[in-house]
Structures are given as C-alpha cells and as structure tokens.
N, CA, C and O atoms as a GROMACS GRO file, in nm:
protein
  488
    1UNK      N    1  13.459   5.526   8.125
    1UNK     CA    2  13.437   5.412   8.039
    1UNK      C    3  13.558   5.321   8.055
    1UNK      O    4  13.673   5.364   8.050
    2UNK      N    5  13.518   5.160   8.079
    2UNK     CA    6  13.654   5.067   8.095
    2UNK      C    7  13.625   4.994   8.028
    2UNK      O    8  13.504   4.975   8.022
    3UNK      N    9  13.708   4.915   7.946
    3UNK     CA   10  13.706   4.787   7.892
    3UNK      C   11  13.733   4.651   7.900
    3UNK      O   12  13.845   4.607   7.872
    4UNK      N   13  13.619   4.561   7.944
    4UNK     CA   14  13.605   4.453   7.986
    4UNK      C   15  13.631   4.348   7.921
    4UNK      O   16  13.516   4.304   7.918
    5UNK      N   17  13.704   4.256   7.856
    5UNK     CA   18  13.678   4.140   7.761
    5UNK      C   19  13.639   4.190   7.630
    5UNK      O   20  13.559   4.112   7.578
    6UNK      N   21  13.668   4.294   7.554
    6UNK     CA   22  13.662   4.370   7.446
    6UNK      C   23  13.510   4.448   7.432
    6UNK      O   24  13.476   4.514   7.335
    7UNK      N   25  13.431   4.424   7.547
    7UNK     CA   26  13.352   4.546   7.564
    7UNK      C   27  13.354   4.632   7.669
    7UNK      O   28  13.406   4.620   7.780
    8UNK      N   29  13.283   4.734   7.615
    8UNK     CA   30  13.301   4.866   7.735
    8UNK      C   31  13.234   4.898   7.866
    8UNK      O   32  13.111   4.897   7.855
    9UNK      N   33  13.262   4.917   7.942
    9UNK     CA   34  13.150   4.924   8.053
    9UNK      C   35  13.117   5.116   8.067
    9UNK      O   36  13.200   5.201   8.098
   10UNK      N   37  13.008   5.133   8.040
   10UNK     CA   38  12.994   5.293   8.120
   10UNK      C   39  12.924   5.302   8.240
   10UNK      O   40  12.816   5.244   8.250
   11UNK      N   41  12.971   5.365   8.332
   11UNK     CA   42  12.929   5.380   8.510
   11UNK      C   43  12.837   5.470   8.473
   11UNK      O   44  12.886   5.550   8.394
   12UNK      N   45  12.700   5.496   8.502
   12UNK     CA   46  12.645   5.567   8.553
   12UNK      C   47  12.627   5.623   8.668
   12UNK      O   48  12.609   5.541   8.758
   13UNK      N   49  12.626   5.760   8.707
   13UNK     CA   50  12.603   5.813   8.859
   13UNK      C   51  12.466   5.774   8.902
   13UNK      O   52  12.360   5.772   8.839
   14UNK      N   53  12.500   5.734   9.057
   14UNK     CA   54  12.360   5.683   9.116
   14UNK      C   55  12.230   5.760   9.104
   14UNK      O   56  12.118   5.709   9.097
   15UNK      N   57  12.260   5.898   9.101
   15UNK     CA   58  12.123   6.000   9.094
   15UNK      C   59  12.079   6.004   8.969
   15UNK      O   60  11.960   6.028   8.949
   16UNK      N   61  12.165   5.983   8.866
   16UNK     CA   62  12.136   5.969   8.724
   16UNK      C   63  11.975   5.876   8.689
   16UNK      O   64  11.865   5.886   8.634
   17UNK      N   65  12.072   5.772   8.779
   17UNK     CA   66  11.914   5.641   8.743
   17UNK      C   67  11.823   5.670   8.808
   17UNK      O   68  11.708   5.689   8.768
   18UNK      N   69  11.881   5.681   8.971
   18UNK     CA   70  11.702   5.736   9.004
   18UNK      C   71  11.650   5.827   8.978
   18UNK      O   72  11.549   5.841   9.048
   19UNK      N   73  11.665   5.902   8.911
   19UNK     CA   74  11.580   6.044   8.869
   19UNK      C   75  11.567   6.029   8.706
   19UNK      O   76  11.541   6.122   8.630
   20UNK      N   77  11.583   5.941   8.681
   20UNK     CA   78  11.582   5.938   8.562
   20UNK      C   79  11.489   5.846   8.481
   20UNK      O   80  11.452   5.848   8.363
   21UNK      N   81  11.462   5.755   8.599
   21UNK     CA   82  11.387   5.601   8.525
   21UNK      C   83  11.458   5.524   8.481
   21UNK      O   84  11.394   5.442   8.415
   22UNK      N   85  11.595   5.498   8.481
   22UNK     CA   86  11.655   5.360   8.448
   22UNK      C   87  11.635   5.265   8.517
   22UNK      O   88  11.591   5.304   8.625
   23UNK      N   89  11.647   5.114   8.512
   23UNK     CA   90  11.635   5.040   8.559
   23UNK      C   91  11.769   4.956   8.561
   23UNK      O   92  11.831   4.916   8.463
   24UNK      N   93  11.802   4.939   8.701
   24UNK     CA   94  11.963   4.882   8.715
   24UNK      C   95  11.974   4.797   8.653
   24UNK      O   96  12.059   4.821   8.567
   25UNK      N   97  11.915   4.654   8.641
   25UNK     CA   98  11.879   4.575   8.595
   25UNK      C   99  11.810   4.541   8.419
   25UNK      O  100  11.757   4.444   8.365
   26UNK      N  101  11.840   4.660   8.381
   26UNK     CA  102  11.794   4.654   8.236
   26UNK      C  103  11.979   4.686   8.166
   26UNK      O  104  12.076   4.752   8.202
   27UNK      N  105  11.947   4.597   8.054
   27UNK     CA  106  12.068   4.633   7.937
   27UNK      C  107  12.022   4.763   7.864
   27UNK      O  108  11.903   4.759   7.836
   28UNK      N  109  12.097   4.897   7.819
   28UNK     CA  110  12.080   4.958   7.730
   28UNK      C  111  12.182   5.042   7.662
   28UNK      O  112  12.259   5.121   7.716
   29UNK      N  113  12.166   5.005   7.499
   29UNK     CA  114  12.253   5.075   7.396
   29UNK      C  115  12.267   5.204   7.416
   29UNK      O  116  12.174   5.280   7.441
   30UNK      N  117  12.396   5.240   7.408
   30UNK     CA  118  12.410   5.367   7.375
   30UNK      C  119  12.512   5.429   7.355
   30UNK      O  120  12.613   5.388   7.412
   31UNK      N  121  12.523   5.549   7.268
   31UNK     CA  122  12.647   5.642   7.159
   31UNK      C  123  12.727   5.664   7.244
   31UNK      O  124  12.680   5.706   7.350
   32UNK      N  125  12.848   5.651   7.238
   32UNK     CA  126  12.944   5.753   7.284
   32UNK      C  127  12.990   5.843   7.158
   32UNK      O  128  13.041   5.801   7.054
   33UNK      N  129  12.959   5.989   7.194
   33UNK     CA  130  13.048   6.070   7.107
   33UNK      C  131  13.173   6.094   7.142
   33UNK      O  132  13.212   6.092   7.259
   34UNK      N  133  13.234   6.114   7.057
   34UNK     CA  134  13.361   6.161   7.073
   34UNK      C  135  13.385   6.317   7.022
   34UNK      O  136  13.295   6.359   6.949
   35UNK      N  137  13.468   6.387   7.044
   35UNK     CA  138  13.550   6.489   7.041
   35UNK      C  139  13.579   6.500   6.894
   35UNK      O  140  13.639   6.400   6.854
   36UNK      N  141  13.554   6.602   6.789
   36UNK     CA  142  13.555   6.562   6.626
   36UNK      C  143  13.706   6.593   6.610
   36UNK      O  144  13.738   6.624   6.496
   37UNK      N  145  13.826   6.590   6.722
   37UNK     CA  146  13.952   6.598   6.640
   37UNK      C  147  13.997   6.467   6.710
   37UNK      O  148  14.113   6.429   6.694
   38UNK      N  149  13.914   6.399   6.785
   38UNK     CA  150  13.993   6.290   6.884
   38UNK      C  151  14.017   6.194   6.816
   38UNK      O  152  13.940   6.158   6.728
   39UNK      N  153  14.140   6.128   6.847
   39UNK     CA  154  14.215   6.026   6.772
   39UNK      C  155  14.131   5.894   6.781
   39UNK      O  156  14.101   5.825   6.878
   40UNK      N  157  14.089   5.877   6.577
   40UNK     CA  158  13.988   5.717   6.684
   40UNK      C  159  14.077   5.624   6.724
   40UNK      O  160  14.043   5.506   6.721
   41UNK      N  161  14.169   5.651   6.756
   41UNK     CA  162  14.265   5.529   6.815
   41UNK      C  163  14.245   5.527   6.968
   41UNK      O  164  14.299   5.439   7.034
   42UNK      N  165  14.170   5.623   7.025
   42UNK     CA  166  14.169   5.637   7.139
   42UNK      C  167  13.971   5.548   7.170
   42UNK      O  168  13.918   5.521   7.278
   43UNK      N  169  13.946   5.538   7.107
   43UNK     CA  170  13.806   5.409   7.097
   43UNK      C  171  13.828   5.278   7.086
   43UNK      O  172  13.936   5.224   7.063
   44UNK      N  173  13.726   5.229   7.101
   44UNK     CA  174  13.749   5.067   7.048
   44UNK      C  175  13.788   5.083   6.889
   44UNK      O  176  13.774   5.188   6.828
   45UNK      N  177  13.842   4.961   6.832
   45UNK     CA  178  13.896   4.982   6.690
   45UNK      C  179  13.786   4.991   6.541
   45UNK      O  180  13.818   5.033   6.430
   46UNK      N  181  13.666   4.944   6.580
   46UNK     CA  182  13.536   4.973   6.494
   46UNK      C  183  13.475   5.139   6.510
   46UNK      O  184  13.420   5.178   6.408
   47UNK      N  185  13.478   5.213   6.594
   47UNK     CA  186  13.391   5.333   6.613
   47UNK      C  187  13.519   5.454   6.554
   47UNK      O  188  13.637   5.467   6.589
   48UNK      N  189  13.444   5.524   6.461
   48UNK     CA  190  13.501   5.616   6.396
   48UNK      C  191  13.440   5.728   6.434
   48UNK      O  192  13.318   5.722   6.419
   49UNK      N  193  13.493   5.855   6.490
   49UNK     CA  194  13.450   5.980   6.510
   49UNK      C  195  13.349   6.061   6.448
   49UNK      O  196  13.397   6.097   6.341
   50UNK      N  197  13.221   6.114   6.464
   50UNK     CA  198  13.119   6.124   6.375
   50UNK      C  199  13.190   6.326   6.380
   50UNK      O  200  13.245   6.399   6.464
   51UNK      N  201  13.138   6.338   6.219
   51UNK     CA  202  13.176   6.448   6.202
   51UNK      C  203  13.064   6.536   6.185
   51UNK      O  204  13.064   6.658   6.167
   52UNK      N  205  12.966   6.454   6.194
   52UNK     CA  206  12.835   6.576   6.148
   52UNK      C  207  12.739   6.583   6.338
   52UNK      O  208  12.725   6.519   6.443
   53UNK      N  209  12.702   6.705   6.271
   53UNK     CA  210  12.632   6.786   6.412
   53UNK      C  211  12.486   6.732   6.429
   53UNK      O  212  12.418   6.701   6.331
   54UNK      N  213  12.438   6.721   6.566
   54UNK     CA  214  12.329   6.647   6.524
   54UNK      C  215  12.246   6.713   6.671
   54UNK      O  216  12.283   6.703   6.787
   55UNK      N  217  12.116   6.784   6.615
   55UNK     CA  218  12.031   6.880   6.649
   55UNK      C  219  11.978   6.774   6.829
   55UNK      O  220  11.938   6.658   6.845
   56UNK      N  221  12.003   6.880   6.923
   56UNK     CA  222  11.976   6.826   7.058
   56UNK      C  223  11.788   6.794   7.064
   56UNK      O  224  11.709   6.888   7.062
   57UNK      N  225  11.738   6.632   7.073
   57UNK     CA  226  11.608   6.605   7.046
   57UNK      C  227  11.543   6.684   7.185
   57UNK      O  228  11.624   6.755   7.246
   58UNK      N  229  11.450   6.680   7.221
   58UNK     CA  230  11.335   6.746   7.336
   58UNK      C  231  11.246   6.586   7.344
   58UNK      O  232  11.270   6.482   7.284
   59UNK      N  233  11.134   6.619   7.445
   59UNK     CA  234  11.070   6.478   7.444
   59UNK      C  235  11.014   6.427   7.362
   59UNK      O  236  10.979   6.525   7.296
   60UNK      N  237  10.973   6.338   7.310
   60UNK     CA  238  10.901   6.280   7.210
   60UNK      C  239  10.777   6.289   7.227
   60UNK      O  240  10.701   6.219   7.160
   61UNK      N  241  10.740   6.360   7.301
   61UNK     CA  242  10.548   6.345   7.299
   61UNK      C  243  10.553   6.540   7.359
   61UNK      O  244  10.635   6.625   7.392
   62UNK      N  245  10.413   6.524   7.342
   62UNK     CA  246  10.365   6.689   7.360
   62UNK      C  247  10.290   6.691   7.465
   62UNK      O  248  10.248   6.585   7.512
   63UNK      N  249  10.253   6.839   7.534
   63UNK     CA  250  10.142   6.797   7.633
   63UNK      C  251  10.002   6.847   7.506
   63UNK      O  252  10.010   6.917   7.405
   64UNK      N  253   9.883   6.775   7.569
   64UNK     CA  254   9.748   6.769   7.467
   64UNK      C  255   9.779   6.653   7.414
   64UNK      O  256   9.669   6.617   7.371
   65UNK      N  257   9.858   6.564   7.387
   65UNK     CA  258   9.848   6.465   7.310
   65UNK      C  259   9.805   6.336   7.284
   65UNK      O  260   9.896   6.263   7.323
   66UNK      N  261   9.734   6.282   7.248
   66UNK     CA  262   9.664   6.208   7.254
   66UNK      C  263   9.752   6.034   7.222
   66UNK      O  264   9.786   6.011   7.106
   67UNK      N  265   9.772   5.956   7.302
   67UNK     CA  266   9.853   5.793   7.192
   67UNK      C  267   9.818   5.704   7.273
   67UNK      O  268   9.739   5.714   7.366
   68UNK      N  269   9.898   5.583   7.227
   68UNK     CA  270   9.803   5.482   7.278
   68UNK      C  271   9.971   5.420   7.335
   68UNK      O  272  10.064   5.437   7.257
   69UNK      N  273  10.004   5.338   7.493
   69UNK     CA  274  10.076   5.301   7.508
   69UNK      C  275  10.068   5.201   7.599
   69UNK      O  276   9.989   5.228   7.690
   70UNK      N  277  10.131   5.072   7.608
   70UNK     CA  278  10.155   4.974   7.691
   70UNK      C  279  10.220   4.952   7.851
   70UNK      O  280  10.337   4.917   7.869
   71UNK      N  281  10.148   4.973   7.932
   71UNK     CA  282  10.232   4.982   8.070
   71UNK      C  283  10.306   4.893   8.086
   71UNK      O  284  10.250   4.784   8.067
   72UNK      N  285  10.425   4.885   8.117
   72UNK     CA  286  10.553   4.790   8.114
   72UNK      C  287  10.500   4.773   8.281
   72UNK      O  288  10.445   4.665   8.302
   73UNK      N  289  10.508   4.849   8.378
   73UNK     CA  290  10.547   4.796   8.500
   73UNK      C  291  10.475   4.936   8.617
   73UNK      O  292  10.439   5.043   8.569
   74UNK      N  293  10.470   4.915   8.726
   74UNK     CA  294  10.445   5.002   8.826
   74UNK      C  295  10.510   5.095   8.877
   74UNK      O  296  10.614   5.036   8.904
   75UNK      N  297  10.527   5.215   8.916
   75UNK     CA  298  10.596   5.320   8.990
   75UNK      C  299  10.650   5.239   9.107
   75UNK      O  300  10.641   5.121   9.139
   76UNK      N  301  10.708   5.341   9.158
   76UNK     CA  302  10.658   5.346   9.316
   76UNK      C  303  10.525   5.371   9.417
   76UNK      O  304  10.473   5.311   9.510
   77UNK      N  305  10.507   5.467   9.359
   77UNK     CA  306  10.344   5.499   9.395
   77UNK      C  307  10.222   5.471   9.361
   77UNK      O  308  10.117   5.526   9.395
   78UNK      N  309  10.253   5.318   9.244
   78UNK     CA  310  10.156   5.264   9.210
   78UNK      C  311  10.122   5.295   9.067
   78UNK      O  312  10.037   5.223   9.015
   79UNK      N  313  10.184   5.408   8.983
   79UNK     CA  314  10.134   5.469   8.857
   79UNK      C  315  10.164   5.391   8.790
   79UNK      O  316  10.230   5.305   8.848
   80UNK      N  317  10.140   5.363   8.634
   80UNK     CA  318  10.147   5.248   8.569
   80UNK      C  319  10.262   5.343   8.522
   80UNK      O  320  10.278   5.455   8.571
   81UNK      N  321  10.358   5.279   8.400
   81UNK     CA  322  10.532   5.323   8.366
   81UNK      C  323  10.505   5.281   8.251
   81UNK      O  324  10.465   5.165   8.238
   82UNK      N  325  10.525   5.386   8.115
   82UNK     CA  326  10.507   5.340   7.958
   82UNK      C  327  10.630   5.378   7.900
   82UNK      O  328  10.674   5.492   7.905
   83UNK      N  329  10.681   5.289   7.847
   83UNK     CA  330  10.848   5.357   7.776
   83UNK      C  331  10.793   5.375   7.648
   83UNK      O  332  10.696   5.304   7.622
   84UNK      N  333  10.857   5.500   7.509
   84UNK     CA  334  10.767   5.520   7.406
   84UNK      C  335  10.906   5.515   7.315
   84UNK      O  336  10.963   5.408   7.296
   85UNK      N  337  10.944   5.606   7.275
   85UNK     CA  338  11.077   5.645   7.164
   85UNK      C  339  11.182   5.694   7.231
   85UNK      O  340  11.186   5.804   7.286
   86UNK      N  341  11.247   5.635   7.229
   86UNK     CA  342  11.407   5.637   7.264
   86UNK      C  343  11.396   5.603   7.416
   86UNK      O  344  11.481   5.661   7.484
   87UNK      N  345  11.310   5.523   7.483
   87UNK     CA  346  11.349   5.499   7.595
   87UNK      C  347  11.258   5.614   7.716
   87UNK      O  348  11.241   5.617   7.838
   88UNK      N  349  11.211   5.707   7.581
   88UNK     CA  350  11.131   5.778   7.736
   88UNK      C  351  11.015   5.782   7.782
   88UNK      O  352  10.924   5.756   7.703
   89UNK      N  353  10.974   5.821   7.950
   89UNK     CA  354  10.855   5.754   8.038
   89UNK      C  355  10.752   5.791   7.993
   89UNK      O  356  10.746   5.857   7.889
   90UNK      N  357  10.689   5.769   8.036
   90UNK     CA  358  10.497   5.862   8.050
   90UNK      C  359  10.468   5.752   8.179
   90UNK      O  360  10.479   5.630   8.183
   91UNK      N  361  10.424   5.854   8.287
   91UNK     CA  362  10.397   5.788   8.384
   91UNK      C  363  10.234   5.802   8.379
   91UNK      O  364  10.192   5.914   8.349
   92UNK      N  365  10.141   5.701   8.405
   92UNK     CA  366  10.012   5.722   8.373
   92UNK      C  367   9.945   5.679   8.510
   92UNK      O  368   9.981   5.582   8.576
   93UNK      N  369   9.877   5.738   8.531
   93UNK     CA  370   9.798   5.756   8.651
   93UNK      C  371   9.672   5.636   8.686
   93UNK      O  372   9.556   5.667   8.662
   94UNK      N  373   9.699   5.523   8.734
   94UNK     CA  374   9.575   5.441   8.699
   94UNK      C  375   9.674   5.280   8.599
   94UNK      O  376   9.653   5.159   8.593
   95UNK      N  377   9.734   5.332   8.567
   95UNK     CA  378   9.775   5.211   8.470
   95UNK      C  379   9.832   5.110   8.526
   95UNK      O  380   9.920   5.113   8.612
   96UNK      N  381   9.754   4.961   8.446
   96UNK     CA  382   9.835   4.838   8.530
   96UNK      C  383   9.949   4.763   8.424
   96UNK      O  384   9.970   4.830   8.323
   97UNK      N  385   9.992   4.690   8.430
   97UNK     CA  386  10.103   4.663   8.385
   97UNK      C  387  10.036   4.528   8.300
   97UNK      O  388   9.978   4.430   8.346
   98UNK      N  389  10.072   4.568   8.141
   98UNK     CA  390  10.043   4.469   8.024
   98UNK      C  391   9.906   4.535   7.970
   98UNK      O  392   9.880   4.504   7.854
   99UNK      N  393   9.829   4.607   8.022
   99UNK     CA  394   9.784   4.703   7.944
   99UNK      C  395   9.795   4.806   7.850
   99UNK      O  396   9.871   4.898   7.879
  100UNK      N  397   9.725   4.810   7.725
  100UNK     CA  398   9.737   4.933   7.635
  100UNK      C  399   9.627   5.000   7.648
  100UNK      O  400   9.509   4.965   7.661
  101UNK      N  401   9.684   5.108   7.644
  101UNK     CA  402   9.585   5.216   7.701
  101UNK      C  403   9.553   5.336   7.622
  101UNK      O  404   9.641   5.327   7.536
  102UNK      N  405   9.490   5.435   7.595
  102UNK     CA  406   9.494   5.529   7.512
  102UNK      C  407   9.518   5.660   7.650
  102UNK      O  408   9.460   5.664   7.759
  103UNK      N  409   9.595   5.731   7.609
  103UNK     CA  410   9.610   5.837   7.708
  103UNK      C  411   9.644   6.019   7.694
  103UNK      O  412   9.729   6.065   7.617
  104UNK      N  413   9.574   6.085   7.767
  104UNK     CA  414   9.629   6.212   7.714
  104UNK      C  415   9.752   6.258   7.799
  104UNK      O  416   9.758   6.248   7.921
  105UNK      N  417   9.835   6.301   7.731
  105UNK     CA  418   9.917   6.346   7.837
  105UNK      C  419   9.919   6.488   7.868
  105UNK      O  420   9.906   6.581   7.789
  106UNK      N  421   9.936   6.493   7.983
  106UNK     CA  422   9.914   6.644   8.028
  106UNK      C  423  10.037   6.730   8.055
  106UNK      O  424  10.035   6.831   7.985
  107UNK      N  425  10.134   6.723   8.128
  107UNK     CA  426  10.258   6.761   8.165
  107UNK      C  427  10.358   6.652   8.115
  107UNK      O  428  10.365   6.531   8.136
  108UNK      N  429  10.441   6.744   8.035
  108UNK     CA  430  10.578   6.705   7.973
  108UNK      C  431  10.692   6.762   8.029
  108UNK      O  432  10.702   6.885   8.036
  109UNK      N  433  10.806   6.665   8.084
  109UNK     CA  434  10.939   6.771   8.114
  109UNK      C  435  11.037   6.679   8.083
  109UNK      O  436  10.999   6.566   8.054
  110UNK      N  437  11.125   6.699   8.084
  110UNK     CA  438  11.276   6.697   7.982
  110UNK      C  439  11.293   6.520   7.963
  110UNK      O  440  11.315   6.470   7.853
  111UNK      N  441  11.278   6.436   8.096
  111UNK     CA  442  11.304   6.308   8.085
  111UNK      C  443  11.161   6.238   8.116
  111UNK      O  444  11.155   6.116   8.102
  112UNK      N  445  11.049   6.306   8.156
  112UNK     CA  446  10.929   6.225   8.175
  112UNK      C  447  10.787   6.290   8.145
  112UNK      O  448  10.770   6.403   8.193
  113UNK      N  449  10.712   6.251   8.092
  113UNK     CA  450  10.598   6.277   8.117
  113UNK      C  451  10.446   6.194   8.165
  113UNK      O  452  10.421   6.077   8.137
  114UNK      N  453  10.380   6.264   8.224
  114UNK     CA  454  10.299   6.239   8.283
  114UNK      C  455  10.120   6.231   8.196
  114UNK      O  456  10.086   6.324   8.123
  115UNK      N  457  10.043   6.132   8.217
  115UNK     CA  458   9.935   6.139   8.114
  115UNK      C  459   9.782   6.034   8.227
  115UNK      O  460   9.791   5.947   8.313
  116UNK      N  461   9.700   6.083   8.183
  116UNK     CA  462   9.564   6.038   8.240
  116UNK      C  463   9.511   5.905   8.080
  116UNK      O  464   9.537   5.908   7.960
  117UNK      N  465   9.433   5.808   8.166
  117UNK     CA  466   9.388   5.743   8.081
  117UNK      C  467   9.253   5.759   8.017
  117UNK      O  468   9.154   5.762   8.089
  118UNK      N  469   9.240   5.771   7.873
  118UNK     CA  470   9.128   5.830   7.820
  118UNK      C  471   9.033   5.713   7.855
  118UNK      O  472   9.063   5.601   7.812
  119UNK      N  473   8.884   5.732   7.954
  119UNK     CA  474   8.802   5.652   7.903
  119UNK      C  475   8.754   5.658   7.845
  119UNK      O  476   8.713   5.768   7.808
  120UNK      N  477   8.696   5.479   7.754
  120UNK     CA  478   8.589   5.472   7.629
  120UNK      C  479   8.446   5.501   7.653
  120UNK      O  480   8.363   5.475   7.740
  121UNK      N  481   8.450   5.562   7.544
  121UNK     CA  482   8.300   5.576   7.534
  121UNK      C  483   8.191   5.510   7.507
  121UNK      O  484   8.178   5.432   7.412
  122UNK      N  485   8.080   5.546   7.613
  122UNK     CA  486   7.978   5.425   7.612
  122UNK      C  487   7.872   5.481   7.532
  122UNK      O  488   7.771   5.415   7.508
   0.00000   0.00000   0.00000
C-alpha cells in the first residue's frame, strides 16, 4: 500500500484479477484491516483499528437457487457476467448484456458461480 496525494494506492497481483473477475479498469472500495495492536499512527490519520472479529462470509448465493440478475457484460467465451453482493460473479450461460434474467444457479465456488437461465413459461 503507497500513498499518493493523500490517498492510498493498493497493487493487486496480476493472477489475483484474472482469476478472480476484476476488471482493471473498474474503481473498487475496499477495507484494509489492520493488526488489533497496530499503531493507528501507522494508517492514514481517519482509520482507527477495528477491534471486533468479524465471521469469514462464503458466497452469497447457493447452488439450487433461484434470483433474478442483470448481465453487466460478456465473458470471454461469450457467457453473460452478473455481479450480485459484494461484488461477486454468476457467470450465466446464454446471457446478453443489459438483460435481467431469472436464473438457477447450479455450481457455486469460493469467488464465482455459475447459473442457467430459467425459461418462461408458455
């Protein structure tokens, strides 16, 4: 972490983003914790050391699950790309971009999951 003009820059590792779904080109917020004896003098002068413990989340969606989500943009391979809570994927099979879609998802793993689009019924 460096500090630029009184904000911070954090480097991400290159394999980080591609395996991850970031987009170089996108801005995004995010915590730095600190160390609960570390001096906040060693932060910018607003961020105070959080003292409470805070339970490691899992993905936000289940596999079986049924929701309805907006394709932001295309894969690589053409799959449509839905960002949901906190930033994470559902890659949907079929999906075009600016569509909402209703979808089940089938396979969930740690940073992405994967979902088919429910068709309506005629």
């Amino acid at each position: 972490m460096t500090e630029q003009n009184g904000s911070y820059r954090i480097e991400i590792p290159r394999d980080e983003v591609e395996q991850s779904g970031l987009d170089v080109d996108e801005f995004y917020r995010v915590g730095v914790l600190t160390h609960i004896g570390a001096s906040s003098t060693s932060g910018p002068p607003d961020v105070v050391p959080s003292v409470e413990h805070r339970a490691v989340q899992g993905p936000p969606v289940d596999e079986g699950e049924r929701r309805e989500v907006t394709i932001e943009t295309l894969g690589e391979e053409g799959d449509g790309i839905a960002k949901v809570e906190r930033g994470y994927i559902i890659i949907v099979d079929g999906g075009e971009p600016g569509a909402t879609v209703e979808v089940d998802v089938h396979t969930v793993r740690e940073n992405v999951a994967f979902a088919e689009i429910v068709e309506p019924e005629s």
